[in-house]
Every structure is written in structure tokens, then in C-alpha cells.
C-alpha positions as CSV (number, residue, x, y, z in Angstrom):
1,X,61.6,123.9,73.6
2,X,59.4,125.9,76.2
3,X,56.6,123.9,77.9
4,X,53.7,125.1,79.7
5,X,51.7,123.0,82.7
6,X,48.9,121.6,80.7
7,X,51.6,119.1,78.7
8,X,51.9,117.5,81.5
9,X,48.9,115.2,83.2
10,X,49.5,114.9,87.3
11,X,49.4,111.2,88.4
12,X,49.5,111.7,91.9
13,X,51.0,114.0,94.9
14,X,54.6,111.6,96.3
15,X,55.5,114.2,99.1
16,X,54.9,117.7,100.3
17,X,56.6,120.8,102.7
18,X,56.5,124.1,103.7
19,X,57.3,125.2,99.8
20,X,55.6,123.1,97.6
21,X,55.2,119.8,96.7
22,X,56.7,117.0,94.7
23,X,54.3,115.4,92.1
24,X,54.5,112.6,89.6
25,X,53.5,113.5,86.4
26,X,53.2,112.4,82.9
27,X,53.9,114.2,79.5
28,X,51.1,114.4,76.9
29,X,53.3,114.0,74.1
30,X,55.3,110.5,75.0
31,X,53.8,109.5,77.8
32,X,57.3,109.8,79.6
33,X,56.7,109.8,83.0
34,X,58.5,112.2,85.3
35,X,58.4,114.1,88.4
36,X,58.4,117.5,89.3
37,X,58.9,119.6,92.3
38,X,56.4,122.3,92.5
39,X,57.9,125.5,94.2
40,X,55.7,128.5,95.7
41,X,58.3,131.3,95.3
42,X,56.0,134.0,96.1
43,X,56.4,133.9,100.0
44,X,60.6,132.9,99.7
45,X,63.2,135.6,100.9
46,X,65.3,136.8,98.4
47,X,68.2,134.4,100.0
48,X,65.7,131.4,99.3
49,X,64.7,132.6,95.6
50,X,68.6,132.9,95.2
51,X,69.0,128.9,96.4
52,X,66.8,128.0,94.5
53,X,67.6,129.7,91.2
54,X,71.1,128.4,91.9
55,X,69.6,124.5,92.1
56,X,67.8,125.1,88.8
57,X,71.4,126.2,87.0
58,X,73.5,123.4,89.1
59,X,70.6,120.7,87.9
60,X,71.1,121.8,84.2
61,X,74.6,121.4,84.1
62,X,75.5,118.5,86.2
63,X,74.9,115.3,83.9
64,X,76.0,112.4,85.1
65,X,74.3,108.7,85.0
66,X,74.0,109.1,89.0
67,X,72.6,112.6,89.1
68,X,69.0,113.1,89.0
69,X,68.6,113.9,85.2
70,X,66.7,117.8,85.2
71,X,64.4,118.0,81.9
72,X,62.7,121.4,81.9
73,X,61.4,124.2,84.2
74,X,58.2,125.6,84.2
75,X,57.6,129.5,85.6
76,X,54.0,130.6,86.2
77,X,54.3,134.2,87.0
78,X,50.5,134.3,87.7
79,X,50.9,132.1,90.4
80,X,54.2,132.6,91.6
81,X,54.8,128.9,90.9
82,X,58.1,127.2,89.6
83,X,57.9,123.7,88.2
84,X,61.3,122.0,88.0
85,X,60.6,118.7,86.3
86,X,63.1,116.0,86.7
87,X,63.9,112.1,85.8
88,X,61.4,110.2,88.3
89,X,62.8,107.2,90.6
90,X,60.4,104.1,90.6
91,X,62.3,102.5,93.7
92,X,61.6,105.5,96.1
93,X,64.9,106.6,98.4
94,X,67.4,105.1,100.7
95,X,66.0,106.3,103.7
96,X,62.5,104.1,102.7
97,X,64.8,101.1,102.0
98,X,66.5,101.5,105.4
99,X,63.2,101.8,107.2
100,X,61.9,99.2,105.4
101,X,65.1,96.9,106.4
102,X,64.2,97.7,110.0
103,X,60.9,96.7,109.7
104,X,62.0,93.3,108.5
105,X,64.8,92.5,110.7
106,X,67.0,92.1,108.1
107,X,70.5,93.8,106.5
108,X,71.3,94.7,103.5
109,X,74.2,92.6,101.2
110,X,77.5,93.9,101.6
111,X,77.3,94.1,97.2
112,X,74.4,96.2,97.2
113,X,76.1,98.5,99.4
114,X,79.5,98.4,97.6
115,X,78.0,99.4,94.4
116,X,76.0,102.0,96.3
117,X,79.5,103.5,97.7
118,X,81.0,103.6,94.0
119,X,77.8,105.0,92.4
120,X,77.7,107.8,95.0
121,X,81.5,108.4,94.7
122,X,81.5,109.1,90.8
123,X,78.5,111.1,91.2
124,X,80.6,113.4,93.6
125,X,83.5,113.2,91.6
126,X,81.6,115.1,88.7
127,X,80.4,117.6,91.5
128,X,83.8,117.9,93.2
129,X,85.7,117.6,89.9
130,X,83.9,119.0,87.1
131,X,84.4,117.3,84.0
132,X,83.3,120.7,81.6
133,X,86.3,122.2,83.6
134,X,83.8,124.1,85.6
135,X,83.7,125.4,89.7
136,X,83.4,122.8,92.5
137,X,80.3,122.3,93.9
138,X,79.8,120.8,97.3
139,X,76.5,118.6,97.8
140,X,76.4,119.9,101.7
141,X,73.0,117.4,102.2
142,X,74.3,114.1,101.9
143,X,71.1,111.8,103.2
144,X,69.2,108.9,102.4
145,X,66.2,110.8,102.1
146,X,67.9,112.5,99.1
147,X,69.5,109.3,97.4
148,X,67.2,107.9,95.0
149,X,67.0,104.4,93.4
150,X,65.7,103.6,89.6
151,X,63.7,100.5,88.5
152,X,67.5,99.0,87.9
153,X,68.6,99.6,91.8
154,X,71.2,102.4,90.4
155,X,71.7,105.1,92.8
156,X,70.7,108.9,91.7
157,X,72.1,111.7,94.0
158,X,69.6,114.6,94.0
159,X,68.0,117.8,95.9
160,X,70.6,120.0,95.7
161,X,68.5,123.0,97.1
162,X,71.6,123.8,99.6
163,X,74.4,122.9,96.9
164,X,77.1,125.5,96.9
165,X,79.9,126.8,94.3
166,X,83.4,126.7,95.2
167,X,85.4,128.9,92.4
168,X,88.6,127.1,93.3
169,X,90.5,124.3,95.3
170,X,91.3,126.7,98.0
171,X,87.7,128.0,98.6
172,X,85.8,127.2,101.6
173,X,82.4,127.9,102.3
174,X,81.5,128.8,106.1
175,X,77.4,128.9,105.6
176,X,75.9,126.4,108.9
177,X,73.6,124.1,106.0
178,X,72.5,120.4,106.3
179,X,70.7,117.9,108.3
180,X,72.5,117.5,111.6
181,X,72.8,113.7,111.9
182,X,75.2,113.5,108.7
183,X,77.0,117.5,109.6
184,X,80.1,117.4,109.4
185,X,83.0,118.4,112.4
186,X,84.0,121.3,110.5
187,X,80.1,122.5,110.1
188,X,79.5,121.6,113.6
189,X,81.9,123.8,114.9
190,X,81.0,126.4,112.3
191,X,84.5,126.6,110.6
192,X,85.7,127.0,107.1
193,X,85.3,123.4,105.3
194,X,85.8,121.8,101.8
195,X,84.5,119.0,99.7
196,X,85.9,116.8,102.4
197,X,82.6,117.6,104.4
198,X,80.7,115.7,101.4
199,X,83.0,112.7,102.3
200,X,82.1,113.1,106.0
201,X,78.5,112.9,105.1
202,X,78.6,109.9,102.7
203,X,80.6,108.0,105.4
204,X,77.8,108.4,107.4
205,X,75.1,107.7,105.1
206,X,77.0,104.2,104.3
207,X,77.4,103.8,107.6
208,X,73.5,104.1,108.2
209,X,73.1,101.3,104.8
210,X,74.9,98.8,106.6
211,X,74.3,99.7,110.9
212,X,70.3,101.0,109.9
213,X,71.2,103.9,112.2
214,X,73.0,106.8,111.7
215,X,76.8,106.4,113.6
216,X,75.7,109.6,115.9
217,X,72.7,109.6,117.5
218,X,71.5,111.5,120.6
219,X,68.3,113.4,122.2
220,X,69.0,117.0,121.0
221,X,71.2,119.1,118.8
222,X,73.8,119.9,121.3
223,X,74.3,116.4,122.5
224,X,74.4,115.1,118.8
225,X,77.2,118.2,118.6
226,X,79.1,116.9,121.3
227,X,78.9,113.6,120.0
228,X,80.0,114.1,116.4
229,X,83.1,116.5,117.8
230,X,84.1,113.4,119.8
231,X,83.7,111.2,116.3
232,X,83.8,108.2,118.4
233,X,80.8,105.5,116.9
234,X,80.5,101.7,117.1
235,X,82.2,99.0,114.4
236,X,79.5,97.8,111.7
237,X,77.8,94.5,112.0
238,X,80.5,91.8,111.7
239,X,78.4,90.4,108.4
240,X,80.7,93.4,106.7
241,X,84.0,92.7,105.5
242,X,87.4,94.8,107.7
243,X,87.7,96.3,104.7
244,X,84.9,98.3,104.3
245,X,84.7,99.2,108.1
246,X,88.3,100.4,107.7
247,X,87.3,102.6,104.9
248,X,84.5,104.0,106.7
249,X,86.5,104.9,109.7
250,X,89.0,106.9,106.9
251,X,85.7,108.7,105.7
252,X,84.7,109.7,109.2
253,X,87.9,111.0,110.4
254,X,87.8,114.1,112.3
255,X,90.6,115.8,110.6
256,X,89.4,116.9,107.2
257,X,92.9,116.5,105.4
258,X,92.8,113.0,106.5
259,X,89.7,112.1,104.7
260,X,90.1,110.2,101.4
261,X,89.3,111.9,98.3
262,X,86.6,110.9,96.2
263,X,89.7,109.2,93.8
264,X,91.2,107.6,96.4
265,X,87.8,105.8,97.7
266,X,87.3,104.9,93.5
267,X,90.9,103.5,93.5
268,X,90.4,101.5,96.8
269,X,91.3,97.6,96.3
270,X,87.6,97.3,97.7
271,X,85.8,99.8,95.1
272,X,88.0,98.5,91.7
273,X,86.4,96.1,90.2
274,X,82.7,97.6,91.2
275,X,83.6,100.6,89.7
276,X,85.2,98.9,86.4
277,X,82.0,97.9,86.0
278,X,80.5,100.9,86.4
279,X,82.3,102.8,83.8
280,X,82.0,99.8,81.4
281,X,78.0,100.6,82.2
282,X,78.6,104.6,81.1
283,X,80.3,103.5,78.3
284,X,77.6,101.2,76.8
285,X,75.1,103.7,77.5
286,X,76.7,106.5,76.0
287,X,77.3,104.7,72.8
288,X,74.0,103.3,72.8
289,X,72.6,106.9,73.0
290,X,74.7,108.5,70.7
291,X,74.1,107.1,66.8
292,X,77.0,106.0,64.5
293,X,77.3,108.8,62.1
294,X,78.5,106.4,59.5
295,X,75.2,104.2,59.2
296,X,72.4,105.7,56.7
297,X,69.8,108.1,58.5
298,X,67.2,105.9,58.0
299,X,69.0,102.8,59.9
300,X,69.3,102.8,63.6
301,X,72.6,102.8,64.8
302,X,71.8,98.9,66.0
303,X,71.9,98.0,62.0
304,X,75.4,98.5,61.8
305,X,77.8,96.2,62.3
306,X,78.5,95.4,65.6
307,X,82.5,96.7,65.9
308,X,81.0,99.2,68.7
309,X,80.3,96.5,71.2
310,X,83.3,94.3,69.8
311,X,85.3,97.7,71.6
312,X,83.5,97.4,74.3
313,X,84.4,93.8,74.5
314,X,88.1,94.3,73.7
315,X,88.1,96.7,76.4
316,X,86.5,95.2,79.4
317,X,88.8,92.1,78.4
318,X,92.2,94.3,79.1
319,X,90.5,95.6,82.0
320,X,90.0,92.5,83.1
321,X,93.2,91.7,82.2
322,X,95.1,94.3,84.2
323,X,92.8,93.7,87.3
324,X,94.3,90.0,86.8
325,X,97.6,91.0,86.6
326,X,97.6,93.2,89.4
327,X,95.7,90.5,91.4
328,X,98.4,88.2,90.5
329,X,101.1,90.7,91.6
330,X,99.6,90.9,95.2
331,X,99.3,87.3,95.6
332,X,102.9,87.3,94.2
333,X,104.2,89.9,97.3
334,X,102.1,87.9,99.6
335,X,103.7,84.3,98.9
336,X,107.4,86.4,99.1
337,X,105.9,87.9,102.5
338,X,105.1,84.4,103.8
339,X,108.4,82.7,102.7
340,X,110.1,85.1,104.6
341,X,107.8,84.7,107.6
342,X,108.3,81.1,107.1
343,X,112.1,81.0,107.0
344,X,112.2,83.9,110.5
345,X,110.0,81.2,112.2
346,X,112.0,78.6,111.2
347,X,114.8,80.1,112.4
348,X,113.2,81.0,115.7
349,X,112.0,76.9,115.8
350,X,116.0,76.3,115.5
351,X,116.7,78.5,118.4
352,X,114.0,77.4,120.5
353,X,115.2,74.4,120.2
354,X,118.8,74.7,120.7
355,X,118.0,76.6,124.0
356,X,115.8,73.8,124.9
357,X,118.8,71.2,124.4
358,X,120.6,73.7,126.6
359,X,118.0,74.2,129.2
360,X,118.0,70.2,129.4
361,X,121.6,69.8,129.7
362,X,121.8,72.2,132.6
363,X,119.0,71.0,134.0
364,X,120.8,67.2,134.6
365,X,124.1,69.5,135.8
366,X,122.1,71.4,138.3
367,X,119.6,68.6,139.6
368,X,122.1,65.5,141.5
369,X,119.2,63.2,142.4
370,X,119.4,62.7,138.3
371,X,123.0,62.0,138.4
372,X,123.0,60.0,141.3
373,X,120.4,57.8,139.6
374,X,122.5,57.4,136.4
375,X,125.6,56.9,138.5
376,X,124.4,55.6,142.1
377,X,126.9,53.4,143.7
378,X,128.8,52.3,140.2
379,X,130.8,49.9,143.0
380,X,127.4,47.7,143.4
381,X,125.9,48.1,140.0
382,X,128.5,47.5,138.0
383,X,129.1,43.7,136.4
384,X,132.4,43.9,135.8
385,X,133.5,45.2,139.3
386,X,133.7,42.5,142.4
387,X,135.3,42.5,145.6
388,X,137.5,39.5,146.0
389,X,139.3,38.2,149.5
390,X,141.6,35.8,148.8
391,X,142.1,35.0,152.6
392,X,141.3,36.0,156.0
393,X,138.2,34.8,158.0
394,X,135.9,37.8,155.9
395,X,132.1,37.3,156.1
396,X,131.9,37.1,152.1
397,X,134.0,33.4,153.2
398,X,132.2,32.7,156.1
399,X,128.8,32.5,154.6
400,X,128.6,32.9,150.7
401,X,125.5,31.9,150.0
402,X,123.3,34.2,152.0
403,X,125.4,37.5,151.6
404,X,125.7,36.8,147.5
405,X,121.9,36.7,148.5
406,X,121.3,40.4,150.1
407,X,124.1,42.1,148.2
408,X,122.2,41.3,144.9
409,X,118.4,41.8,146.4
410,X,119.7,44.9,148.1
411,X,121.3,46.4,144.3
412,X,118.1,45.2,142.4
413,X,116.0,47.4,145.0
414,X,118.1,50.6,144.5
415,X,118.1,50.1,140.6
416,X,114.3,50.1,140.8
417,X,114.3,53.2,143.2
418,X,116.9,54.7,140.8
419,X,114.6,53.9,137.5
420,X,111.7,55.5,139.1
421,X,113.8,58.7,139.9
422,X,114.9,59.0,136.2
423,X,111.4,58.2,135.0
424,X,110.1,61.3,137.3
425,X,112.3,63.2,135.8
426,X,112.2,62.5,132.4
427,X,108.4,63.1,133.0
428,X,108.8,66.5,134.1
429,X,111.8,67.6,131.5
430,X,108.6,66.1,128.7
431,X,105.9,68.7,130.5
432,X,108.6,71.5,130.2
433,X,109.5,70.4,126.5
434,X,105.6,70.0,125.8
435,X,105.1,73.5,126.7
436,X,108.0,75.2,125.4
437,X,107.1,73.4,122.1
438,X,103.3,75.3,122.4
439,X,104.9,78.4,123.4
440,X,107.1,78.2,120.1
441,X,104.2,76.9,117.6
442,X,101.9,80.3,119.1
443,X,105.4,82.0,118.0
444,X,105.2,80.7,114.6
């Protein structure tokens, strides 16, 4: 029902410019307390009254769990004052939470900013894909400084003073809107763009949750232009997983087309089970706000037998389920993935190996000082072989004794020489081996 401005009591002034102010307030009748943004329409163009007449329709329709809820409006004619009172935030905005991050020296958990991500995401989807069937509306200010956080940490996307309609999937608006660190390439360059620009914008805005600066930075507009054109930024802290950076570096593609959608970033392996949970959420709330026409009307619908939250159970159970079995399914692929790896690098081992045997074998072929060692004067070394005279004045009968003597000294010697040859080169052949052996482990 209508309201006027003295049910409400002002608490205290949270932030003020050029058009009004923002004020927390409380109402008489409850005590709820709420915000609103008070709105001096009196000195607006007519394009400014438009924008904002079109926030007050967009805030009444859009009701989503991560959408600022809207509550009323208030219009004082006399004063050419418009009140739009909305749900009130008790933990402030993103871009607070960032500064107060830099302040500390600290980062921010990769969880906190996963759940932020999916929060975000399904409060686009209901602005890019209308669940009352309705136009798509394009956010076209994606900041921190317009992200706001509950008592509960839950994100609530808000301020859409430069929102825009889009009648169908093949509109795109051309208006040059937004703050200029999170614009996208297609606004920069003042072309035709899409909902994809709302994607550009909340990769940057994650971006700044996890880096604590925006990805594009520079001293003026036209450098921070030329910057974002060339869509070149640096990696994320190495606290945050591959995954998310890869994701991020999808969301800040240049090309529009190759952005994800907002499904695709919900259906990411790195977004499924947060945003499982975040549906499970909606759906407790929703049956906790709506009562079960069944029980008496003078019974809460808490009295009534629990079979509502049993569902909820039952569900969240097959859920969890499926997530298992697709889990199990991956890891199922990824054993078959490294059997096969497994069996190509044992076959490479085999090879290796073989060429090694090869490699040795020509190696002894090639190299005579090795076969001179294992056959060196076979005449000498050999047992089995002697020279015998069986007459004749020979030195062998002349004097026996000393050349049995130097014949035998004289074959131990060349042995020794020849052992120390072969163990050379059996040292050498092990290096090779050794290293080849490395060369194919690094392989595998």
C-alpha cells in the first residue's frame, strides 16, 4: 500500500552525489530497517528522469535472492524528491572489502571468491535471461562499488541507474555508459555490444577480488583505452587455483562471441558444486517463505510435518549423487588416459632400450682398442696354445728358465694394460647408458 515519508524514521546519511543521497532508514510500523536513495528530480534532463523511471520499473520486477530487493517508492511532488526504498546491506560493498584487504596486506580465500562468481552469475542470468519470459536487460555498471554484501556474506547486485532493455537476442545497445576501468572493448571503441559486455565487466570485477586491482590500470582515459583494446593484463596471484585464472582469461576475451555465457560459467566444473548449493539455498528459502496451504490457518507452516524439508533432503542427496557419479566418471577417463600414457611410455622405454643395446653393439664394432683388449695377442694369452721345438739349438732350449720367465711377466703386464682399457671403456659406455636412461625417464 502507498507510504508517505513520515513512516519512515532516518537513522543516518551512508553516502551522497550530485543527485541525492542514500540514507538508512527505519519503518515505524516493524521496525524493518532499510535504505533508500533519495533522488532530486527537479534539476534532471528529461534523459535522466527517463533513467531513472526506468531503474524504478527494472527494480520492481527483477526478484531474485542476489538482486537488491526494491520495497516501495516514495514521490514528493512538493519537493521534487523521489524516494526509492530498498533492502539495506549490513556488510557495506565490495569495493570497501577490497580496500579494506589492501589495507591489511592480506587476500581474500579463493571460496569466498568462488561463491561470489556464482552469486553474481545467477543474478545476471535472471537479468540476461528473464525468468517471467520478459526483455533482456544488460547491467552495463558492473563494479564493486555497486555489489553489496548482507549480514550472511551473500552478494546483492544493485544500482541499476544505467541498466538498459534489450527486446530480443539480436539487439544491441550502442549508448557509451559505465565506469571506464571495468568498460568493455566493444564500449571502448563505441560499437554495437550485447550481454557479453556484462561478462567482460564481471571478469574484471573478479579479477579485482582476487589481484586488489583492477586488470587495467593507467593515468588517463585514453591510455586506460588503449590498454583495454590491447586486453593484455597480468596472471592472478599464484594462491588461486589454474582453473579460475583460465576462466577469467575466457571472461576477458576481446572477442565478444568468445566470451562464456552466463550458463556456461554456472556449468563450469569450477562453479558446480558452489552453485548446487546455491540453488539448494533458493529452494529452502522459497519454501520457507511460502506457507503449506494444507496446514490450518492458524498453524505456521513449521507445525506441519516435516515432508518439505525431507524433499529437500531427497534432493540434495541425488544431487549429490550425480555430482558423485560424474566425479567418478572423470576419474574413470583419467585412469584410461594414464594407462594408455603408461603403456606409449613403456613402449618408448622398450625402444630406448633396444637402440641402446644397438648403440653398444656398434659401439665395440667401431672402437678396435676394445677389441684388441678382448682379443690382444690370443697366441700369448691363451693356455691352451704353446710353441714347442722339438730340436734345433732355439733359445726357448738354450735357456728355459729365464725366457719361461719374461714370456709370462711380459703377458701378465699386457693383460693388466688390456683390463684397464676395457674398464675405461665400460666406464664411458655406463656415462652414456646413465644419461640415455635420464633422457628416457624425462620422456616418460
Amino acid at each position: 500500500m502507498p507510504s508517505s515519508v513520515e513512516d519512515y524514521e532516518v537513522l543516518y546519511t551512508i553516502g551522497s552525489g550530485s543527485y541525492g543521497r542514500c540514507q538508512k532508514i527505519r519503518r515505524k510500523s516493524d521496525g524493518k530497517v532499510l535504505v533508500w536513495k533519495e533522488l532530486d528530480y527537479g534539476t534532471m534532463a528529461e534523459s535522466e528522469k527517463q533513467m531513472l523511471v526506468s531503474e524504478v520499473n527494472l527494480l520492481r520486477e527483477l526478484k531474485h535472492p542476489n538482486i537488491v530487493r526494491y520495497y516501495n517508492r516514495i514521490i514528493d511532488r512538493a519537493n521534487a524528491t523521489l524516494y526509492i526504498i530498498m533492502e539495506y546491506c549490513e556488510g557495506g560493498d565490495l569495493s570497501c572489502l577490497i580496500n579494506r584487504c589492501i589495507k591489511e596486506r592480506r587476500y581474500l580465500e579463493e571460496e569466498f571468491v568462488l561463491r561470489v562468481m556464482a552469486q553474481l552469475t545467477l543474478a545476471l542470468k535472471e537479468c540476461h535471461r528473464r525468468s517471467d519470459g520478459r526483455a533482456t536487460v544488460l547491467h552495463r555498471d558492473l563494479k564493486p562499488a555497486n555489489i553489496f554484501l548482507d549480514s550472511r556474506q551473500n552478494v546483492k547486485l544493485g544500482d541499476f541507474g544505467l541498466a538498459r532493455i534489450l527486446n530480443h537476442d539480436s539487439s544491441f545497445a550502442k549508448t557509451f555508459v559505465g565506469t571506464p576501468y571495468y568498460m568493455s572493448p566493444e564500449q571502448v571503441n563505441r560499437m554495437s555490444y550485447n550481454e557479453k559486455s556484462d561478462i567482460w565487466s564481471l571478469g574484471c570485477l573478479l579479477y579485482e577480488l582476487c589481484a586488489l586491482s583492477p586488470p587495467f590500470t593507467a593515468y588517463n582515459q585514453r591510455e586506460l583505452a588503449e590498454r583495454i583494446r590491447e586486453g593484455r593484463f597480468r596472471r592472478i596471484p599464484y594462491r588461486y587455483s589454474e582453473d579460475l585464472n583460465s576462466l577469467l582469461g575466457k571472461m576477458l576475451n576481446l572477442k565478444d562471441y568468445l566470451r562464456p555465457s552466463v550458463e556456461s560459467i554456472l556449468q563450469s566444473s569450477l562453479l558446480r558444486d558452489v552453485v548446487a548449493e546455491e540453488q539448494r539455498k533458493a529452494r529452502v528459502r522459497a519454501l520457507r517463505s511460502s506457507p503449506d496451504p494444507g496446514c490450518p490457518p492458524n498453524k505456521p507452516a513449521e507445525a506441519s510435518p516435516p515432508t518439505a524439508e525431507l524433499r529437500l533432503r531427497e534432493q540434495a542427496l541425488r544431487d549429490r549423487e550425480r555430482a558423485l557419479k560424474e566425479r567418478e566418471e572423470r576419474l574413470e577417463r583419467r585412469e584410461q588416459e594414464l594407462c594408455a600414457r603408461e603403456r606409449l611410455a613403456n613402449k618408448k622405454l622398450e625402444r630406448a632400450e633396444s637402440l641402446l643395446k644397438d648403440h653398444s653393439r656398434l659401439q665395440l664394432q667401431k672402437d678396435p682398442a676394445l677389441l684388441c683388449a678382448a682379443d690382444i695377442d690370443l697366441e700369448n694369452l691363451s693356455p691352451g696354445k704353446k710353441k714347442v721345438h722339438f730340436a734345433g739349438e732355439s733359445k726357448e732350449n738354450l735357456q728355459p728358465d729365464s725366457q719361461q720367465s719374461e714370456t709370462s711377466q711380459e703377458v701378465i703386464l699386457r693383460r693388466l694394460q688390456a683390463a684397464d682399457l676395457r674398464a675405461k671403456r665400460l666406464n664411458e659406455m655406463e656415462k652414456i647408458c646413465q644419461l640415455k636412461s635420464r633422457q628416457i625417464f624425462g620422456i616418460r
